[in-house]
GUMARRO-540435 format. One record per atom (N, C-alpha, C): residue in one letter; x, y, z. Coordinates in steps of 0.02 Angstrom, whole numbers, plus 50000, padded with zeros to 5 digits. Atoms other than C-alpha are relative to their C-alpha. Example, Ala and Ser with C-alpha at 12.3 -4.5 7.8 and 13.67 -1.06 7.14 Angstrom:
a500454994150000
a506154977550390
a500455006050000
s499584994149997
s506844994750357
s499615005550037
This chain:
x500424994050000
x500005000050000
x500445006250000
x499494993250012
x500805017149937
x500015003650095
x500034997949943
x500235022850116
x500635001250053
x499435004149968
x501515011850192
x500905002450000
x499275000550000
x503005016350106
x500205005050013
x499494992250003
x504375027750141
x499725004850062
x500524994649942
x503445033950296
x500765002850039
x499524997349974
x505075037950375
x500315007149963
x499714997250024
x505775046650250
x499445006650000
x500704993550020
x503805056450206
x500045004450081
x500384995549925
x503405060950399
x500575002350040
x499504995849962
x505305065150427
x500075009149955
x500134995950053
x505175075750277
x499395008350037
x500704996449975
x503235084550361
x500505003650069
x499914999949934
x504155084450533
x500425007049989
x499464995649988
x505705096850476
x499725006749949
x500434995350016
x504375106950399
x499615006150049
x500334998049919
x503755110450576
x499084997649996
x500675004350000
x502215099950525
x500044996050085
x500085005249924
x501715092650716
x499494995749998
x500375002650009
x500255087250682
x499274996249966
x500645002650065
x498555078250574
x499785008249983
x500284991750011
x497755095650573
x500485004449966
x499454997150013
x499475103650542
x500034997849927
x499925002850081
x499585092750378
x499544998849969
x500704999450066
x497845093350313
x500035006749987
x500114991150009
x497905112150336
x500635000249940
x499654997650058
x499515112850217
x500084995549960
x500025004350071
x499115098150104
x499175003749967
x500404995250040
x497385108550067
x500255004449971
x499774995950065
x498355122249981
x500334996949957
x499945000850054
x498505118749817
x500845001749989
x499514996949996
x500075127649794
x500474997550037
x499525003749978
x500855118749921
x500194992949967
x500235006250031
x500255102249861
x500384999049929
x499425001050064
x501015103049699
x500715002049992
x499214999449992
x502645111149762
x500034992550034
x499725008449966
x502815094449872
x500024996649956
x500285005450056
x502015084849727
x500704998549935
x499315000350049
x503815087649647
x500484996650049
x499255005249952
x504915079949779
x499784994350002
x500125007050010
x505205062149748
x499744996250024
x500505005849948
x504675053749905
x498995002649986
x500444999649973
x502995061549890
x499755001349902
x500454999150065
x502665058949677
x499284994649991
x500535004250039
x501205052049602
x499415002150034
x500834998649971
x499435050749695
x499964998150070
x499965000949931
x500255050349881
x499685003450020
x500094992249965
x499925067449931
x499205000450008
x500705000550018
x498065063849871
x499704995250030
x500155006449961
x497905048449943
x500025000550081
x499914999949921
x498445052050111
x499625006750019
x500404996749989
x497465068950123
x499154998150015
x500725003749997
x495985058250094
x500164994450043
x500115003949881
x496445045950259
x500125004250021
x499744995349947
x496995059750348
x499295001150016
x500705000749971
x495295065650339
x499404997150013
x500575003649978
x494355052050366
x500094996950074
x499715001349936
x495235051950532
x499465002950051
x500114993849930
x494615068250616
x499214998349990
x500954998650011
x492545068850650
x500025009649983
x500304993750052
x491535082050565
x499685003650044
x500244995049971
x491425096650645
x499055002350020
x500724998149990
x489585100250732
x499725008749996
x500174993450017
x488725114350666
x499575003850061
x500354997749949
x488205125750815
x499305000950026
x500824999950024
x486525128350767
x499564992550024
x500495006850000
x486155108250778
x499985000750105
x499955001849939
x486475110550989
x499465004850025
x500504997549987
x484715113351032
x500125003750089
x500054997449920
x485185120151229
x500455007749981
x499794993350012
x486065135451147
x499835005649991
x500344992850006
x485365152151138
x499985002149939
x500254998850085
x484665158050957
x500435006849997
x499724993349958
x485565175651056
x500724997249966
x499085003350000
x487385165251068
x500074998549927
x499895003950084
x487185156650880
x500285005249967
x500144993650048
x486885174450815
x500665004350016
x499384998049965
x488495182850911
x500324997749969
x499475005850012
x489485168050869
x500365000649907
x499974998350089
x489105170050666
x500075006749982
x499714990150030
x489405188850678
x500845000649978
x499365000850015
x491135182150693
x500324995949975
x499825003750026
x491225169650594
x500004993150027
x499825007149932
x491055154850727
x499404997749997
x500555007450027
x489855140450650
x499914993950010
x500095008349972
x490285125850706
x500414999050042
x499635001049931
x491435119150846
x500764997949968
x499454999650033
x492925118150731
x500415007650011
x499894993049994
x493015135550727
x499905004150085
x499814997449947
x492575138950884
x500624997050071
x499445003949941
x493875125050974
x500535005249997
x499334995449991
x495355137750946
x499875004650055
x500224994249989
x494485152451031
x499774999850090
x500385003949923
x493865140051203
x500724996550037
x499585006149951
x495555130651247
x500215001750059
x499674995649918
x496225143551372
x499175001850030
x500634994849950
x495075149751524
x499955007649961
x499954993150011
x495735167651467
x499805001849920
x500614999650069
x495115163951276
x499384999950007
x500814999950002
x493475160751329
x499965007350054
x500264995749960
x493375176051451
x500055006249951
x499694997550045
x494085186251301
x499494999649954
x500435002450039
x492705177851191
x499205001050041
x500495001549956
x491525178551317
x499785010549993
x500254991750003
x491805199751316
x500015002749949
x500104994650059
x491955204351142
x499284996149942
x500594999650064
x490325195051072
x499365003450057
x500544998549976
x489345200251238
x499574992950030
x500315005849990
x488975180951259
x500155000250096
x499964999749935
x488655175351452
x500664993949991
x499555004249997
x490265166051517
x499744992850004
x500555007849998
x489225150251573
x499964997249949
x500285002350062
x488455150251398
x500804995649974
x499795001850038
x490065148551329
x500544993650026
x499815007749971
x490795135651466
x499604995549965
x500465003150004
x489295127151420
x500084995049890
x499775000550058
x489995127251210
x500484998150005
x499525004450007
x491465122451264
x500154992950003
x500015007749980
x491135106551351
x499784995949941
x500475002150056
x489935104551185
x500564998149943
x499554999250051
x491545106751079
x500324993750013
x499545005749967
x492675096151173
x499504993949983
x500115010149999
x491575079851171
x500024999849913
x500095001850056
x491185084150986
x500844998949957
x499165002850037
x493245080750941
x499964990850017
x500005009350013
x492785062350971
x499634998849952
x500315004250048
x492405052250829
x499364998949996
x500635000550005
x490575050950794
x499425000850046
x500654995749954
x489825060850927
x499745006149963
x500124995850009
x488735071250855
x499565005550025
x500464994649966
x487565088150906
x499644995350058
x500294998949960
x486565077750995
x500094993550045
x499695001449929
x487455065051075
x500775003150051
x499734998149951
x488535075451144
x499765007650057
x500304996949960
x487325084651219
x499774996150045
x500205005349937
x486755067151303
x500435000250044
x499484998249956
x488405066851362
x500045005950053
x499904992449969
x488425083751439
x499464997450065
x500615001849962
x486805080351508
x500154996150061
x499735005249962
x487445065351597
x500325003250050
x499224998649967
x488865074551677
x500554997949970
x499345005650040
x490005065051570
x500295006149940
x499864993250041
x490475082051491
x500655003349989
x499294998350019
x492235081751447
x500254995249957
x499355006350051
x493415071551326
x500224995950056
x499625004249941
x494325067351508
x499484996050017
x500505002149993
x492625062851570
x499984992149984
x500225004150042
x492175051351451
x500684994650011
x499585003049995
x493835046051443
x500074992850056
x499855002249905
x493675039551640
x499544995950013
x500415002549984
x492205032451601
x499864992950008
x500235005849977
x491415015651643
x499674997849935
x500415002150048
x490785007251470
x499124998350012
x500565006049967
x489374994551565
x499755009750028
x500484994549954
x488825010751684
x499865005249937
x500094993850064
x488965024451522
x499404996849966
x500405003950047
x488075012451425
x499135000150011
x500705002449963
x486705007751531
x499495010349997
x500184993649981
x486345028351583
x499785002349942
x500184999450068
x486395031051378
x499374999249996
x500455000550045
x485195022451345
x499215000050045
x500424998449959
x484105024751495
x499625007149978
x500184993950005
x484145043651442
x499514999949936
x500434998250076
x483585041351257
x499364996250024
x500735004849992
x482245028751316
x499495004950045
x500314996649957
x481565041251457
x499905007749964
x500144993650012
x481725056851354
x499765000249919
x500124998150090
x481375051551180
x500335002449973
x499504997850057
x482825054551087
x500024999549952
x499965002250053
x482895044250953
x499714992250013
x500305003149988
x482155027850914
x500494994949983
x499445008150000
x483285009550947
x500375003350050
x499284999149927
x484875010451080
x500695000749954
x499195003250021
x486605011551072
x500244996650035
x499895007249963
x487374998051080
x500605000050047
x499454999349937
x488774993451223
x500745000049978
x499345000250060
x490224990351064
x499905006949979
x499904991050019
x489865009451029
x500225003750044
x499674995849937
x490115014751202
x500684999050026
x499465002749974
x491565004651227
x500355004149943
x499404997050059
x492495011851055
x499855007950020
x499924993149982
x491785029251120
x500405004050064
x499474997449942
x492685028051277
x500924996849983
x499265001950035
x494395020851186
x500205005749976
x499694995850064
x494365035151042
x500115007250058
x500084994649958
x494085047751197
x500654999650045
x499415001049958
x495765041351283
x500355000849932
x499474996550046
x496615044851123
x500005007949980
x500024991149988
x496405062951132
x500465002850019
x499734992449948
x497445077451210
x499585001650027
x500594995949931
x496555083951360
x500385004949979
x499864991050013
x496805104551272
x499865003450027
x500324993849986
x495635112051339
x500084999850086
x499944996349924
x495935121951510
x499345000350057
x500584996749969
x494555120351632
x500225002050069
């Protein structure tokens, strides 16, 4: 598999770039311009550069659009998109420090709470296939961190899951206890970033 080869040579290559990390190298394998300057150095000819942009991103989960997190203020959404801040991609940069969010917190006018409250929303949504509205279950729970989750108990998470959707009408079937278990794995592969 082209993937495979030469990885020493490719990711020593990224590394003395000051590439650190997945994000770091989707962000400068999306410009074009870069992409085809690399696309000339040997280790990285043919349909690598293309190939591995496309696993790279089928790595990261898909950013949750702010709007889908029904406990948010129609007030906060509207703030948020004055500045360009749509989904939790955009707003993870802006939440990792305490002193970014107090910073963020005074120049849209948003309440600090609210935006503790977006952060925690952000943070669970960097795990793999949590989306708007289970990681609002999460939250809900208490289970409202990446660490959280991380710490968590599969069998006890599991059970509380699906207690919640069944008692509140979430959605209709369960999740199952092989989802909770890979959701508390992909949640220990994280960086704990964010500052609380």
């Amino acid at each position: 598999m082209i993937l495979k080869e030469k990885l020493g040579e490719r990711f020593g290559y990224f590394k003395n770039m000051g590439v650190n990390n997945v994000r770091e190298l989707i962000q400068l394998l999306k410009k074009k311009e870069k992409l085809a300057e690399l696309s000339k150095i040997d280790c990285f000819s043919g349909d690598y550069l293309t190939i591995l942009l496309r696993e790279l991103n089928s790595t990261l989960p898909k950013p949750n659009k702010l709007t889908d997190f029904v406990e948010i203020s129609k007030d906060t959404i509207r703030k948020l998109e004055a500045i360009r801040i749509v989904n939790t991609e955009k707003l993870y940069e802006k939440i990792i420090k305490k002193a970014d969010r107090i910073e963020l917190a005074k120049s849209t006018g948003i309440d600090i709470q609210e935006i503790l409250n977006l952060t925690k929303l952000t943070d669970l949504s960097r795990i793999k296939w949590v989306g708007a509205t289970y990681a609002q279950m999460l939250y809900d729970l208490g289970v409202d961190t990446v660490e959280k989750v991380s710490k968590s108990d599969p069998i006890d998470l599991h059970a509380r899951i699906n207690q919640m959707i069944k008692e509140n009408n979430i959605f209709k079937g369960a999740i199952g206890l092989n989802d909770v278990k890979i959701l508390v794995e992909t949640a220990n592969e994280l960086p704990l970033d964010i500052e609380y």
